[in-house]
C-alpha positions as YAML, in Angstrom:
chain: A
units: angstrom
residues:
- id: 1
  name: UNK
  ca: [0.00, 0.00, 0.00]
- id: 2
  name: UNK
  ca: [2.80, 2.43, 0.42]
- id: 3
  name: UNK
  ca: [4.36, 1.91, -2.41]
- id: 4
  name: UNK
  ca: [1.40, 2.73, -4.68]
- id: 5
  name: UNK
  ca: [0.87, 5.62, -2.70]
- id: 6
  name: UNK
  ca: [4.37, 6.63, -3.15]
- id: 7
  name: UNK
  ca: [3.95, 6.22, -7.17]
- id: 8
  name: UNK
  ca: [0.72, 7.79, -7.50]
- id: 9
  name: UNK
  ca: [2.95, 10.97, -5.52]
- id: 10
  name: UNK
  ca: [5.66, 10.72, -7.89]
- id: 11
  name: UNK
  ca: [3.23, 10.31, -10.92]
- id: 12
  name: UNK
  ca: [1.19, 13.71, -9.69]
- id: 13
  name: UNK
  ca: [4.63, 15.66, -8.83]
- id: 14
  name: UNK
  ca: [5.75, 14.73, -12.43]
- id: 15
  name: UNK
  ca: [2.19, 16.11, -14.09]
- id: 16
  name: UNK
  ca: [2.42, 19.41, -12.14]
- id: 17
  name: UNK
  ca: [6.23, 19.76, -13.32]
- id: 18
  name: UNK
  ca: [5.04, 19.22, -16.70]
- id: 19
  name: UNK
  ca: [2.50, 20.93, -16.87]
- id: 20
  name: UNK
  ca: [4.13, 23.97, -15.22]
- id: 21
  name: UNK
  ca: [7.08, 23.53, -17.78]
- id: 22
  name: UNK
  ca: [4.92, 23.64, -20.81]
- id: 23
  name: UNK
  ca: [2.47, 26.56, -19.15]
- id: 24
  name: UNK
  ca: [6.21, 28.62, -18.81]
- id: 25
  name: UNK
  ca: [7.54, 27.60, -22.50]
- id: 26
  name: UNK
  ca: [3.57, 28.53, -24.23]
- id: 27
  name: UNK
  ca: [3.43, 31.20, -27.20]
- id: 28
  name: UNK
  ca: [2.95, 34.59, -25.64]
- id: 29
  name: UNK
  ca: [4.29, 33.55, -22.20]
- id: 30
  name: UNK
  ca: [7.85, 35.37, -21.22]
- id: 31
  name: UNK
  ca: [9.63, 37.83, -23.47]
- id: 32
  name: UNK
  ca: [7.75, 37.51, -26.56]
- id: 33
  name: UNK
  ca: [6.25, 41.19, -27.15]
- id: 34
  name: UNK
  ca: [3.75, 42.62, -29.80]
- id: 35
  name: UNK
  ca: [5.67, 44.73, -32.68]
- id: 36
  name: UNK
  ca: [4.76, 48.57, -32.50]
- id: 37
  name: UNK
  ca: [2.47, 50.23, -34.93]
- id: 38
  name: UNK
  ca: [4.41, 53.86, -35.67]
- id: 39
  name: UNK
  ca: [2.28, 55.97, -38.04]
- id: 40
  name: UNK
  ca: [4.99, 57.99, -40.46]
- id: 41
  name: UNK
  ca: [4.67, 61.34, -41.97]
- id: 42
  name: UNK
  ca: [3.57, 60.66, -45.42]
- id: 43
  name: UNK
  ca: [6.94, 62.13, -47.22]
- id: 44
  name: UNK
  ca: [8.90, 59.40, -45.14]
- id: 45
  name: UNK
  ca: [11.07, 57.20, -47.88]
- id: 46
  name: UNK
  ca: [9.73, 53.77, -48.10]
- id: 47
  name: UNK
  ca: [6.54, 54.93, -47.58]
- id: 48
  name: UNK
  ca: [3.49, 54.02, -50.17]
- id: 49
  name: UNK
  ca: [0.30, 55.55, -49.51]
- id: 50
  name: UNK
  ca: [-1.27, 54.85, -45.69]
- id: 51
  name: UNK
  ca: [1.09, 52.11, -44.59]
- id: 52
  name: UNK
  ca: [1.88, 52.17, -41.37]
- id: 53
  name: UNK
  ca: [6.10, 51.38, -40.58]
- id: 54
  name: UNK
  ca: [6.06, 48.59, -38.27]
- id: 55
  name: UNK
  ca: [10.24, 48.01, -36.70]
- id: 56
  name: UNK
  ca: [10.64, 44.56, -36.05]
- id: 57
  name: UNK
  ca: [13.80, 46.13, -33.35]
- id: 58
  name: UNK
  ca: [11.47, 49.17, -32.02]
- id: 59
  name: UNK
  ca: [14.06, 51.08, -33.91]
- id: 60
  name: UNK
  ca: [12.11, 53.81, -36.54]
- id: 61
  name: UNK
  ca: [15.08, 54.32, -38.83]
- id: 62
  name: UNK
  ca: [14.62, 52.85, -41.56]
- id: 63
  name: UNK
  ca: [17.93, 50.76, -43.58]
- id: 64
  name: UNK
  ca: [19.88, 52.94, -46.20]
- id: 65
  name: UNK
  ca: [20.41, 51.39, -50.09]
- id: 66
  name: UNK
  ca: [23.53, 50.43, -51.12]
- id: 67
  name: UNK
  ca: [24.50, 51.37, -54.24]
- id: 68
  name: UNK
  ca: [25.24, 48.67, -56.63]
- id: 69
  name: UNK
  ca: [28.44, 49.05, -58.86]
- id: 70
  name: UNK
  ca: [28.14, 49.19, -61.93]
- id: 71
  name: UNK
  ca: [31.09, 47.04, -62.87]
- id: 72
  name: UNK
  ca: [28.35, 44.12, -61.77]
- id: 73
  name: UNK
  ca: [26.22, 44.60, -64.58]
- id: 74
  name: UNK
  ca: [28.65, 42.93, -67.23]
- id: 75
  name: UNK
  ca: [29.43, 40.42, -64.95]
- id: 76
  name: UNK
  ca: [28.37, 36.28, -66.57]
- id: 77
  name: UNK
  ca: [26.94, 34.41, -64.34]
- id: 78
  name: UNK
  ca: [29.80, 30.72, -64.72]
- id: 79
  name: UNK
  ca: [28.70, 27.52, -66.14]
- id: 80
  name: UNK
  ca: [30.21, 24.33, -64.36]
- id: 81
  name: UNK
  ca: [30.74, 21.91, -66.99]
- id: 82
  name: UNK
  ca: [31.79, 18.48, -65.66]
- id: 83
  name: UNK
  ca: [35.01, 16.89, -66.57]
- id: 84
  name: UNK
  ca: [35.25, 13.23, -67.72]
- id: 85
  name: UNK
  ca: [36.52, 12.46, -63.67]
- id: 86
  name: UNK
  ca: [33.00, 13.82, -63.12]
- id: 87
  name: UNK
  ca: [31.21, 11.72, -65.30]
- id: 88
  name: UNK
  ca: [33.49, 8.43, -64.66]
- id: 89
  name: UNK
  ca: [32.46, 9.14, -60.61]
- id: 90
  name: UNK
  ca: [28.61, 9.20, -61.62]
- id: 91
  name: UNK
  ca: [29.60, 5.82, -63.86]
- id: 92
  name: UNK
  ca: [31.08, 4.39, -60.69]
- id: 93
  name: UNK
  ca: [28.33, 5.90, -58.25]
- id: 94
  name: UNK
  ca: [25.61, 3.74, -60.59]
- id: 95
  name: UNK
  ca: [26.61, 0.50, -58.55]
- id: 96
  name: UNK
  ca: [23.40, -0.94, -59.14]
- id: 97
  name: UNK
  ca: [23.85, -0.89, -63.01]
- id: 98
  name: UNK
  ca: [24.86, -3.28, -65.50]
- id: 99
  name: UNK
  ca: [28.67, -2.15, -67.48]
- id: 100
  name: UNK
  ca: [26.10, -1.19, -70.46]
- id: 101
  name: UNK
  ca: [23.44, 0.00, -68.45]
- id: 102
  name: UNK
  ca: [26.09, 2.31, -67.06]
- id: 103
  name: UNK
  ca: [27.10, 3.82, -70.64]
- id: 104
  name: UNK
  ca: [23.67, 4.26, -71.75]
- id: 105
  name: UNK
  ca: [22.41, 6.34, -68.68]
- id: 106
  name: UNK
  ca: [26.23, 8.27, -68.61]
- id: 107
  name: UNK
  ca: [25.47, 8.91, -72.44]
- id: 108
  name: UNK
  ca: [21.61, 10.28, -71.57]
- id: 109
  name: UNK
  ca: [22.35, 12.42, -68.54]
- id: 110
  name: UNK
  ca: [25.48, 13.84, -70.67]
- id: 111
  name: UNK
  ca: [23.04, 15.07, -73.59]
- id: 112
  name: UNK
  ca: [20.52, 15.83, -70.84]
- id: 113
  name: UNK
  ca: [22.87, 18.52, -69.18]
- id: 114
  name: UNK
  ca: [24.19, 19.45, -72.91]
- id: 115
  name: UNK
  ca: [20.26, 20.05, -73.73]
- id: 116
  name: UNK
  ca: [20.36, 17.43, -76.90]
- id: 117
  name: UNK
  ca: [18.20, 14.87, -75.26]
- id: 118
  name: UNK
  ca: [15.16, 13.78, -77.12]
- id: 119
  name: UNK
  ca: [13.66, 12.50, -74.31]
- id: 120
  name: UNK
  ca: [10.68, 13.36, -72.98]
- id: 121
  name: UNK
  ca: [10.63, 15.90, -69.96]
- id: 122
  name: UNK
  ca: [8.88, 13.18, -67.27]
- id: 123
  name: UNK
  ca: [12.03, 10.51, -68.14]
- id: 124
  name: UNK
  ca: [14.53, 13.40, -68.07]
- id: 125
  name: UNK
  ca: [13.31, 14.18, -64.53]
- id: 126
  name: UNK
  ca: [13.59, 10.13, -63.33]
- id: 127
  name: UNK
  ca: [17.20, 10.30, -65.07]
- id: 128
  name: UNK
  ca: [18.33, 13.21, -63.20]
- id: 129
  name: UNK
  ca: [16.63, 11.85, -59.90]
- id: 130
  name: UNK
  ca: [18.49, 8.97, -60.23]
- id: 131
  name: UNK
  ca: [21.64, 10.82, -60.89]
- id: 132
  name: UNK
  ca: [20.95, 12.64, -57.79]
- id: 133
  name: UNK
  ca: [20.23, 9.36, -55.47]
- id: 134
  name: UNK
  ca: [23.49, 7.92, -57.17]
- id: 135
  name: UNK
  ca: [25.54, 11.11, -55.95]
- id: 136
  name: UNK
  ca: [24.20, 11.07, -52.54]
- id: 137
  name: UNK
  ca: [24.76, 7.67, -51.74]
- id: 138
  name: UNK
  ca: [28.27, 7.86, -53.15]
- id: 139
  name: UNK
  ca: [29.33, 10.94, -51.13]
- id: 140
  name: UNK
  ca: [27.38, 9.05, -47.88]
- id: 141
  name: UNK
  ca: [25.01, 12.40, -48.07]
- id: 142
  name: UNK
  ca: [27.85, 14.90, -47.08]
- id: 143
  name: UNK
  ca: [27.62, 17.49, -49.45]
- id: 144
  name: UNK
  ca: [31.34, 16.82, -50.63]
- id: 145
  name: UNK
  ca: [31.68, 17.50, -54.57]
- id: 146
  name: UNK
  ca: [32.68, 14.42, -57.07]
...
C-alpha cells in the first residue's frame, strides 16, 4: 500500500512539473512582445500611400540602399561543366547498373545537361533523380563535390 501511494505521488509531482514547464515555455508567455504600430509622416522614404512602418527592433530608422556598382552589370553568371573524372564518378556511383546500363544512362544524362536529349521531360526528370540518389549515396550524403 505504500508503495502505490508513493507512485501515484511521484506520478502527480511529475504532471504538475510538466504541466508547469509547458504553461512557462507557451506562445505569448515570457519575453515575446507585440511589434509597435508607428504611423509615419507621409513624405517618409519607403513609404506608399497609408502604410503604417512597423520596426521589427522598435528602432524607426529605416535601412539605407547600397548602391550597386556598376562594374556588376557585365558580370556572366559561370557555367560548371563536368570533366570526364566527373562523369566516370557518376559511372562508378551507378553500382546498381549493369557495365552497359552504365554507358547508356552516362550517355543520356550527358546530352541531358548538354540540352540534346530527345527524351521526354517526365524521363529526363527520373534520369536526373536517379543521378541525384546515385551522388548522394556515393558521397554518404555529405555534401562533398565528385
Amino acid at each position: 500500500m505504500k508503495r502505490r501511494s508513493l507512485t501515484w505521488l511521484f506520478l502527480s509531482l511529475s504532471a504538475v512539473l510538466l504541466a508547469a514547464l509547458l504553461l512557462l515555455h507557451a506562445p505569448g508567455a515570457g519575453a515575446v512582445q507585440d511589434p509597435i504600430e508607428v504611423s509615419a509622416p507621409a513624405k517618409e522614404p519607403g513609404r506608399a500611400g497609408n502604410l503604417t512602418v512597423i520596426p521589427a527592433t522598435g528602432d524607426s530608422k529605416l535601412p539605407q540602399a547600397v548602391p550597386i556598382p556598376s562594374s556588376w552589370r557585365d558580370i556572366e553568371p559561370e557555367r560548371c561543366e563536368p570533366t570526364e573524372e566527373d562523369w566516370a564518378f557518376v559511372r562508378d556511383a551507378a553500382t546498381d547498373l549493369s557495365e552497359e546500363e552504365k554507358t547508356r544512362f552516362v550517355t543520356e544524362i550527358r546530352k541531358i545537361f548538354a540540352g540534346e536529349s530527345a527524351l521526354p521531360r517526365e524521363e529526363q526528370d527520373v534520369l536526373k533523380r536517379r543521378l541525384g540518389y546515385y551522388l548522394v549515396e556515393a558521397t554518404g550524403g555529405a555534401g562533398t563535390p565528385p
